[in-house]
C-alpha positions in Angstrom: 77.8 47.9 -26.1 79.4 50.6 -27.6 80.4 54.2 -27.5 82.6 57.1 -29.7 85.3 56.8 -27.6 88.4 54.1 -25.8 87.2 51.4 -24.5 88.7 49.5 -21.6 89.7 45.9 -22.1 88.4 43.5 -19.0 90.4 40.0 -17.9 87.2 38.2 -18.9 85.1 37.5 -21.3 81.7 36.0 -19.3 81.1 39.4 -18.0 77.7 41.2 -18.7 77.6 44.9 -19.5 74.3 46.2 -17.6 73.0 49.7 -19.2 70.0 49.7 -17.8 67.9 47.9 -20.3 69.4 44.9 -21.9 72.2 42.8 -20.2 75.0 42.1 -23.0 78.0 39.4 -22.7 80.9 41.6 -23.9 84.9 41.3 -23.0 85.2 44.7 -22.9 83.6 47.5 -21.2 83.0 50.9 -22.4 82.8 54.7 -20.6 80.4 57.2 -21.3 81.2 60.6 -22.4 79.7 63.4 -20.7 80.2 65.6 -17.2 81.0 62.9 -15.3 83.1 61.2 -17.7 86.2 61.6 -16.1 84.5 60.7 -12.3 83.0 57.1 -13.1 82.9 54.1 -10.4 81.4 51.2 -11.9 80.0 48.9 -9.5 79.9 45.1 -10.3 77.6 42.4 -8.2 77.8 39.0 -8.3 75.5 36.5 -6.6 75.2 32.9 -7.0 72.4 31.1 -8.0 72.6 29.0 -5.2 73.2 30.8 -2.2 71.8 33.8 -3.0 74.9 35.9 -1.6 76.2 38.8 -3.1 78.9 40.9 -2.4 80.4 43.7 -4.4 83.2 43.9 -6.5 84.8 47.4 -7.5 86.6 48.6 -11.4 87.7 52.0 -11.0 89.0 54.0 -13.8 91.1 57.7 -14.7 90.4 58.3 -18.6 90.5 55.5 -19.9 93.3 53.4 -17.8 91.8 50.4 -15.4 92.9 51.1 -12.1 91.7 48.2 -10.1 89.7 45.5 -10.3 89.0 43.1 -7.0 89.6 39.1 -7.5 86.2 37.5 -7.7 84.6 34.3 -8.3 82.4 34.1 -11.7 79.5 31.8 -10.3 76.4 33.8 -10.9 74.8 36.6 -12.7 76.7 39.2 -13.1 75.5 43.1 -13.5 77.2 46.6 -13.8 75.5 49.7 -12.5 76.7 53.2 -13.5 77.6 55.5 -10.2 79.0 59.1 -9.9 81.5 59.8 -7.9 81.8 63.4 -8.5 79.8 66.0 -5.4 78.7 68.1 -7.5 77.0 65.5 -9.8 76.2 63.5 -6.8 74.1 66.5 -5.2 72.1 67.1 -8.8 70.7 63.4 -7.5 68.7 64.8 -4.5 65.1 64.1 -5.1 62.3 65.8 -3.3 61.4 61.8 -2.0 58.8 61.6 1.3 60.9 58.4 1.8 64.5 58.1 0.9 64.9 55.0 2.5 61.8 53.1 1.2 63.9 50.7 -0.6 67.6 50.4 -1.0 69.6 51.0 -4.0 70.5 47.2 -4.2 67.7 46.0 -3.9 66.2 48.6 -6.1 68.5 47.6 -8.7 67.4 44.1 -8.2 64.1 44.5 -8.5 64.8 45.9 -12.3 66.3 42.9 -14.0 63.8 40.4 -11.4 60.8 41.5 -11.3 60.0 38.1 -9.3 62.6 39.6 -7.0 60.0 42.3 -5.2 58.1 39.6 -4.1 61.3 38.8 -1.5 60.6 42.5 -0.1 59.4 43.5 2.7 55.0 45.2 3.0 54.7 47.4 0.2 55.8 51.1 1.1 52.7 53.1 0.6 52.3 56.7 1.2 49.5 59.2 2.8 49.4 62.5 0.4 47.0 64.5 2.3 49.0 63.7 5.6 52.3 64.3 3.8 50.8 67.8 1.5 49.8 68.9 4.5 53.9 69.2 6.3 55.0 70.2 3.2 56.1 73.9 3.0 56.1 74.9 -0.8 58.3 78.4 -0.4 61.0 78.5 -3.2 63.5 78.2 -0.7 62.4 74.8 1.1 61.5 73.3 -2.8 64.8 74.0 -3.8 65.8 72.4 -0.6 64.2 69.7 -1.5 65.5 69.0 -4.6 68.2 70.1 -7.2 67.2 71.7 -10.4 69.6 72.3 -13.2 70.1 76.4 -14.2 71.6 74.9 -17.6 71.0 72.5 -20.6 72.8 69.0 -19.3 73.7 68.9 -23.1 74.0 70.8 -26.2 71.2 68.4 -28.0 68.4 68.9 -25.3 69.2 72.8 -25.6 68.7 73.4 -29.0 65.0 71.1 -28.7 62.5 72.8 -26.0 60.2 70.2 -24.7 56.8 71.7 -23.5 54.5 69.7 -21.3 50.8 70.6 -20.2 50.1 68.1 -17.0 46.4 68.1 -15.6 46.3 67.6 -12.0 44.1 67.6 -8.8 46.4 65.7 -6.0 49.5 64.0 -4.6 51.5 68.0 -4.1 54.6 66.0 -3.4 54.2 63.6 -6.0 54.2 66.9 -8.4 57.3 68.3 -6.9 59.1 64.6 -7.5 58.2 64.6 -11.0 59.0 68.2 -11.9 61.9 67.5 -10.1 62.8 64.1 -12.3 61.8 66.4 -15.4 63.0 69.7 -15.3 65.2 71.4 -17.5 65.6 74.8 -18.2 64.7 75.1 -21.4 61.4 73.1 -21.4 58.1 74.6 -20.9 55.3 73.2 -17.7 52.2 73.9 -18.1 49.5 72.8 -14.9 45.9 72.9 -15.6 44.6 72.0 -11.9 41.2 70.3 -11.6 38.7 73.6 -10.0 37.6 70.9 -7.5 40.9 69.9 -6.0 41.4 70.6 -2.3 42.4 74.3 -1.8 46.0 73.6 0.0 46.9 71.3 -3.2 45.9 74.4 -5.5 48.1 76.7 -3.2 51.1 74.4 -3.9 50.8 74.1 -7.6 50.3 78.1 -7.3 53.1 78.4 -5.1 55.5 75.5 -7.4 54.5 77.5 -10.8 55.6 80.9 -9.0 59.3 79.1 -8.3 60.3 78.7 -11.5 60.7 81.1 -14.5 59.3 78.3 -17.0 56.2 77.0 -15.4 52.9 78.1 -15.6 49.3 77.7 -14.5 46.6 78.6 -16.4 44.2 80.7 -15.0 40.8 79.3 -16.0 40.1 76.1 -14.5 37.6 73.4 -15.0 36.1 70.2 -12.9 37.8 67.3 -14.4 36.4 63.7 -13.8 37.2 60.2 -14.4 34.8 60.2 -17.3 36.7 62.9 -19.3 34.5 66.0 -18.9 36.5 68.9 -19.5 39.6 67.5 -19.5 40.3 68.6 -23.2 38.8 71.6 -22.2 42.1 72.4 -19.4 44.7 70.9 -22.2 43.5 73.8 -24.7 43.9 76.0 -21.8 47.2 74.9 -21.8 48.4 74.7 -25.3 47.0 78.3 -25.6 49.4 79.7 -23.2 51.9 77.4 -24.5 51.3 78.7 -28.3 52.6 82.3 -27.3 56.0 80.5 -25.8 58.8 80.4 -28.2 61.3 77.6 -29.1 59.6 74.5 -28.4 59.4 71.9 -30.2 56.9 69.1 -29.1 53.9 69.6 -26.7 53.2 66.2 -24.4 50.1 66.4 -22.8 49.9 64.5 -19.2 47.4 63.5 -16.2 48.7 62.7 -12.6 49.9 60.1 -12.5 51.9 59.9 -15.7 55.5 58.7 -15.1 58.4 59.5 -17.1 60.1 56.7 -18.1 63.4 58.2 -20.5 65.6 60.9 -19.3 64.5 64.2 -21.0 67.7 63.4 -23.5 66.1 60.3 -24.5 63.1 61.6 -25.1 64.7 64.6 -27.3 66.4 62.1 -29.5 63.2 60.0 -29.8 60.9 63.1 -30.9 63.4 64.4 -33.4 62.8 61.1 -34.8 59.3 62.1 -35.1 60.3 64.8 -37.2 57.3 67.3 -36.8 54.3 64.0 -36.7 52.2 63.5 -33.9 52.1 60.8 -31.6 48.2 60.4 -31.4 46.9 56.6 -31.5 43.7 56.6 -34.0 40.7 54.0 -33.7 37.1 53.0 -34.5 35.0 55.5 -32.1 32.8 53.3 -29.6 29.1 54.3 -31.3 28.4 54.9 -27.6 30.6 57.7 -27.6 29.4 59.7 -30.4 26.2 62.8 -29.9 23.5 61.2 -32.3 21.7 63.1 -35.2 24.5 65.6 -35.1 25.4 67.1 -38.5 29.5 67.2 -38.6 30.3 69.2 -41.7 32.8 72.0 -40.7 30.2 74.5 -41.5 27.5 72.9 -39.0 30.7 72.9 -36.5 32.0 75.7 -37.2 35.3 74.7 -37.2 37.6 77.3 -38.6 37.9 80.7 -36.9 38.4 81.4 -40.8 34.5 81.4 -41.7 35.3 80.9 -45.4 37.1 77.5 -45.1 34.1 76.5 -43.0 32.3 74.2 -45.8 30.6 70.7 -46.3 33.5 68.8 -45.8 32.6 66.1 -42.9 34.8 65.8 -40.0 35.5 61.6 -39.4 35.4 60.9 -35.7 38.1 58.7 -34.3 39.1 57.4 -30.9 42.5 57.2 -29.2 44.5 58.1 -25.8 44.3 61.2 -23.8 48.0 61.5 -23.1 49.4 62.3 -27.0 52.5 64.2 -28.2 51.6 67.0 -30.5 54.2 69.0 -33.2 54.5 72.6 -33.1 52.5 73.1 -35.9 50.2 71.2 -35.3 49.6 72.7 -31.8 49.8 76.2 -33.9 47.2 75.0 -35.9 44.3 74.2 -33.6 45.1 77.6 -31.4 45.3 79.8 -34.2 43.5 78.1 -36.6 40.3 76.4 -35.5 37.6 77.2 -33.1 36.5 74.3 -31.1 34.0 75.6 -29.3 31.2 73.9 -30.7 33.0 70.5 -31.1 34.4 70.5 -27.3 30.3 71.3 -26.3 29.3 68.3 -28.6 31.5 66.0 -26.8 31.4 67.3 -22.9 27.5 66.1 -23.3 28.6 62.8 -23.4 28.5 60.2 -20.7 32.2 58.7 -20.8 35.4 58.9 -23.0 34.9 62.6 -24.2 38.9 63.3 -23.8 39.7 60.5 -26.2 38.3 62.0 -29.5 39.1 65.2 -30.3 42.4 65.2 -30.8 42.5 61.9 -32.9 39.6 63.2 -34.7 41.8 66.0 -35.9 44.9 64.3 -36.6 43.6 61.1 -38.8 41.0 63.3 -40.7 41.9 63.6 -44.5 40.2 66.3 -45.5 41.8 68.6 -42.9 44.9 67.7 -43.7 46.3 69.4 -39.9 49.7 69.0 -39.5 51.6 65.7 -38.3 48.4 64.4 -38.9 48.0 60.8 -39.9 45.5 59.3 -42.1 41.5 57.2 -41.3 42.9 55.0 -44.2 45.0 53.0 -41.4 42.1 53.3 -38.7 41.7 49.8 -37.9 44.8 48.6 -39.0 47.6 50.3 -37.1 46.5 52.0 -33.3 49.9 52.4 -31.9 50.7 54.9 -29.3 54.8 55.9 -27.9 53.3 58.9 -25.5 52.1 56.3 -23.1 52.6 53.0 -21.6 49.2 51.6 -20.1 48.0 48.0 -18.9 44.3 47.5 -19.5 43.1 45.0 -17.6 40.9 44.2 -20.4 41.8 44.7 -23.9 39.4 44.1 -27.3 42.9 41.9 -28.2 42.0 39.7 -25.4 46.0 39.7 -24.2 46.7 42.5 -21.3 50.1 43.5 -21.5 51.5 42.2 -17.7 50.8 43.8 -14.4 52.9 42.2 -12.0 51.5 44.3 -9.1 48.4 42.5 -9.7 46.7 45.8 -8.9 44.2 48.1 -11.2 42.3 51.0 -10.4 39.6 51.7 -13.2 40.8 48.4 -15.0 44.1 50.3 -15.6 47.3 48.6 -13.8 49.0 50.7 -11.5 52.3 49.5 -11.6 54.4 48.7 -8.4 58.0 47.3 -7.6 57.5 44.0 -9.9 56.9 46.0 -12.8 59.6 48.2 -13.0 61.7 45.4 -14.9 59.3 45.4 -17.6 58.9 49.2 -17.5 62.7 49.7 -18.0 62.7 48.3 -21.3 59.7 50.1 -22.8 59.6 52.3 -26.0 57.3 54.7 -24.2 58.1 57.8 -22.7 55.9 57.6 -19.9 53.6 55.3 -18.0 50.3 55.5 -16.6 49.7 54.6 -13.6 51.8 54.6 -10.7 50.1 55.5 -7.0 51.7 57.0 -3.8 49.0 54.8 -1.7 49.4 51.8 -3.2 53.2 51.2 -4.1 55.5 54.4 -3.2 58.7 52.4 -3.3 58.7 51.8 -7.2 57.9 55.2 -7.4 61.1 56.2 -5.3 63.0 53.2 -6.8 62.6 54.2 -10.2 63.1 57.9 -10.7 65.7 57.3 -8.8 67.7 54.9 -11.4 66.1 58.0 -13.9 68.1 60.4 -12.1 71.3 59.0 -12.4 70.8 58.1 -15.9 70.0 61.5 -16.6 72.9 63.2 -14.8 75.3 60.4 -16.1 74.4 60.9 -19.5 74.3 56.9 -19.5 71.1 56.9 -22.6 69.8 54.8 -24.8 70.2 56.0 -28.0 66.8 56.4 -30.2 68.3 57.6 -33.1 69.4 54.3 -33.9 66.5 52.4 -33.2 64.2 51.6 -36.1 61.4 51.1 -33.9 60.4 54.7 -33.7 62.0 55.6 -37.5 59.9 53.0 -39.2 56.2 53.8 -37.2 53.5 54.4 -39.5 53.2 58.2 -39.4 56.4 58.7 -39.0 56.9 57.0 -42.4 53.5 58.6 -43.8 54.7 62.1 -42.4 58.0 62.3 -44.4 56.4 61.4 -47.5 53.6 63.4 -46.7 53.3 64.5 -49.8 53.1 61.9 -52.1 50.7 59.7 -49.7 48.3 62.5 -49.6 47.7 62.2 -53.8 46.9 58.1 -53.4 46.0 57.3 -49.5 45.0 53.6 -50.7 48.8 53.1 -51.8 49.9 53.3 -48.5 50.3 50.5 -46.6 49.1 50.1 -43.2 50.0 46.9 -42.0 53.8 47.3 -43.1 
């Protein structure tokens, strides 16, 4: 494990150096720069694999100098978790949790290298939002009560690259504040589209929540969103719209409810200026299901351009891919001030199911149009690989579900609980879908909770050197945009 500055040499070399996603046998043990760099208690456990017991052992530093260390017997697994000890950073940890004490921090901390080690927990924790909404008071004052909320840039990276995010939502008020909370930054852009039929207190609060904050906004035409898709595209344009006429942002991430972060908004800066200006929209085969029959699809018939002369006989392809995407600048630019979707968004809204997974793709993967961060239909059917979003099908066309230790799905999707969080720790994503209030609120505590302190700790993996998201296809495509646009068959889509 390593980082730019002195590292601090331990009597031992069967220790393991825990950062939070990988466990690494080291003999020495490195600080983290950053606020708190100066303020750092590292906590070490140590259970055997017998008895079970654990107790604590203690290395505290100043600078760089080991201070003290307890005596302690090396019979077990052996972790390191990264504390402050500082008030002021300590109080930028208050979440706006219903429960603080649904699960301990040991245990919580268990549970993310075990995941076999919820099942030793007590009932599941699960959480009533309509009963809890309704005791909530959503004044400034009592959110900011609630929970801290930084008044400036945690570093001089995340300042100088704006997130925006457009979230679609229609319940769970508190679950809102938490992840606002567990997101916010100054400098980024929030954008709620709420669902017209949501319950008339939850609209209040979203009202009230936007009205807090100098950097989040609600739009103010609203649609009736269903499981089936209908009009969802329809509030994320309503979004991206008002996000257009923002400055400084870089990226757009478009959300539903119960997306979870999953990287500190540092992590996720790093990993999008990797991206460098593509999009992060999975392309597929449409289902045939999916598509309006004996529709003509040039962009004339569409009338695709707000630009009537561009509007010719070019066909637009149809693809398929995920509703939660992350979208460049320009290409967000492009579609608001470029093309009118009118016509397209009516085609698709007079489908049955899975109209919010293909316009966006469509766009992005179509040759002809060329939009940009925009991929290529060559590689449809070759390479359908998403970052935005972490989800467990219950059924894939693979045949192999990723894992969902909570054993629990809701529309064949896994919502994740306490036994997951292990596996969600060590994801490339930047968020997952789902996680529930009503049917597992302790990972949800558990886990922005260890976000939290990452975040204020500035203890991070670092993206920049991780080939995973350098080497993705139209990542690689996009920075040789160019010369992969005058041959599409020379690039290769199973590299």
């Amino acid at each position: 494990v390593e980082f730019p500055i002195g590292q601090v040499a331990l009597p031992t070399n069967r220790l393991a150096f825990l950062t939070g996603h990988a466990a690494v046998p080291t003999n020495r043990l490195a600080f983290p720069t950053g606020p708190v760099a100066q303020h750092v208690e590292m906590r070490h456990f140590v259970w055997t694999t017998i008895s079970g017991a654990r107790r604590c052992v203690k290395f505290l530093r100043s600078g760089n100098e080991l201070l003290s260390m307890n005596d302690f017997e090396d019979s077990g697994r052996s972790d390191f978790r990264l504390l402050t000890t500082r008030p002021d950073i300590d109080g930028l940890l208050r979440l706006p949790v219903v429960f603080n004490s649904t699960i301990s921090d040991e245990d919580c901390e268990l549970v993310l290298d075990d995941p076999f080690y919820a099942n030793r927990l007590p009932v599941l924790t699960i959480v009533d939002s309509d009963g809890v909404d309704a005791t909530w008071s959503t004044s400034c004052d009592e959110i900011k009560k609630r929970g801290r909320y930084a008044t400036s840039s945690l570093s001089e990276e995340e300042s100088e690259f704006p997130i925006a995010f457009a979230r679609i939502v229609y319940k769970d008020y508190h679950l809102q504040e938490l992840l606002l909370n567990i997101m916010y930054a100054p400098q980024n852009i929030f954008c709620y589209a709420v669902d017209a039929k949501a319950p008339l207190l939850f609209r209040e609060q979203i009202a009230n929540l936007s009205n807090c904050f100098p950097n989040v906004f609600l739009t103010t035409q609203q649609f009736q969103v269903d499981s089936a898709g209908h009009n969802t595209t329809r509030s994320f344009l309503e979004c991206l719209r008002l996000l257009n006429s923002k400055p400084k942002w870089k990226y757009a991430i478009l959300l539903q409810n119960n997306d979870i972060p999953l990287k500190t908004n540092y992590e996720t800066v790093e990993i999008l200026k990797v991206l460098n200006g593509s999009n992060d929209i999975n392309v597929g085969p449409p289902n045939k299901g999916r598509i309006p029959r004996n529709m003509n699809w040039t962009y004339r018939a569409l009338n695709l351009f707000q630009d009537s002369s561009k509007n010719d006989n070019r066909v637009l392809e149809i693809a398929k891919g995920s509703t939660s995407v992350s979208l460049s600048r320009s290409f967000v630019k492009f579609v608001v001030d470029e093309l009118n979707l009118t016509t397209l968004v009516d085609r698709f809204e007079s489908m049955e199911y899975g109209i919010d997974e293909m316009i966006f793709p469509s766009l992005h993967a179509d040759d002809q149009l060329d939009a940009p961060g925009g991929f290529t239909r060559h590689c449809i059917g070759k390479y359908n690989n998403l970052i935005t979003r972490y989800v467990s099908w219950q059924r894939t066309s693979s045949g192999k579900p990723r894992p969902c230790f909570s054993g629990r799905y809701r529309h064949e999707i896994c919502v994740f609980g306490l036994a997951d969080l292990s596996t969600l720790s060590t994801s490339k994503s930047l968020f997952a879908n789902k996680m529930m209030p009503e049917y597992d609120y302790g990972a949800i505590a558990c886990w922005l909770k260890t976000l939290a302190r990452r975040r204020h700790t500035r203890f991070h993996t670092d993206a920049s050197r991780n080939d995973y998201y350098s080497q993705r296809l139209p990542v690689r495509f996009h920075n040789e945009r160019a010369k992969w646009r005058k041959n599409l068959d020379a690039f290769d889509c199973e590299a």
